[in-house]
C-alpha positions as CSV (number, residue, x, y, z in Angstrom):
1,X,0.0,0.0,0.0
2,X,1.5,3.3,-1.1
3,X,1.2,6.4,1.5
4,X,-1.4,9.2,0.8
5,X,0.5,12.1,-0.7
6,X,-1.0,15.5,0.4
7,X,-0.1,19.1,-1.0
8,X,-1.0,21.9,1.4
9,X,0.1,25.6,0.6
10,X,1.3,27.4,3.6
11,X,-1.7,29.9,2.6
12,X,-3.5,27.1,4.8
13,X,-2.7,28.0,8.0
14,X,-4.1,31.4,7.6
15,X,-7.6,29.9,7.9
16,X,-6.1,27.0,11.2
17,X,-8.8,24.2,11.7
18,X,-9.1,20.9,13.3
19,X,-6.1,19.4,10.7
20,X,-3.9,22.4,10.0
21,X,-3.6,23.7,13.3
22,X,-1.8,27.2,14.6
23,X,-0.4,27.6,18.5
24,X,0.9,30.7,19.1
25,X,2.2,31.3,22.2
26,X,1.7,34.6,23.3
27,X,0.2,34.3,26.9
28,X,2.1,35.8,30.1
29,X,4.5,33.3,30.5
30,X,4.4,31.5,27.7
31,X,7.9,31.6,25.8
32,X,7.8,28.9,23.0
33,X,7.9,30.7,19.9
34,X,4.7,30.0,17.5
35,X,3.8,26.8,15.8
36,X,2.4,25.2,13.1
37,X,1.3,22.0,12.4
38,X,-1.0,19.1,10.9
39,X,-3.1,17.1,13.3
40,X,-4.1,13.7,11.4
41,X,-6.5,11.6,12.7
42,X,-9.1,9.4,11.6
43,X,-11.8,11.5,13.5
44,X,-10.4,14.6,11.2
45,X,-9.3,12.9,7.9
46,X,-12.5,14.1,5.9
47,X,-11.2,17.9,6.6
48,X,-7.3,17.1,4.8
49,X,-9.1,15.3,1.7
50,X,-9.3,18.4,-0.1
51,X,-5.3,18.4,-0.3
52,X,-4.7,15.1,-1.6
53,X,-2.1,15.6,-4.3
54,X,-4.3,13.4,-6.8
55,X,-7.2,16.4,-6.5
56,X,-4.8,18.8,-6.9
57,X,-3.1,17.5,-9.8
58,X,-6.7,17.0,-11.6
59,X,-7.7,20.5,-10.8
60,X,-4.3,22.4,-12.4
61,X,-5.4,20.2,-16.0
62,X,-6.8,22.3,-18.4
């Protein structure tokens, strides 16, 4: 079984949601610099389908 391949722009994480998620650390007392990442998971999975490589491929064909 080959992995699933996804292509997210970092234009993404503009919009953060339950897969493409933003921590920014900017509480008193808080001194970890801001980060960004993907939270997989079955429970989100329908939410990163619409960055699968394959649709994006098929939408840049003209």
């Amino acid at each position: 079984m080959l992995p699933e391949v996804y292509i997210i722009p970092a234009t993404a994480w503009n919009e953060p949601n339950s897969v493409l998620v933003d921590r920014n650390y900017d509480k008193p007392g808080q001194n970890s610099k801001p980060e960004w990442g993907i939270n997989y998971s079955k429970k989100n999975v329908n939410v990163i389908e619409k960055y699968k490589a394959e649709k994006y491929f098929n939408d840049m064909q003209v």
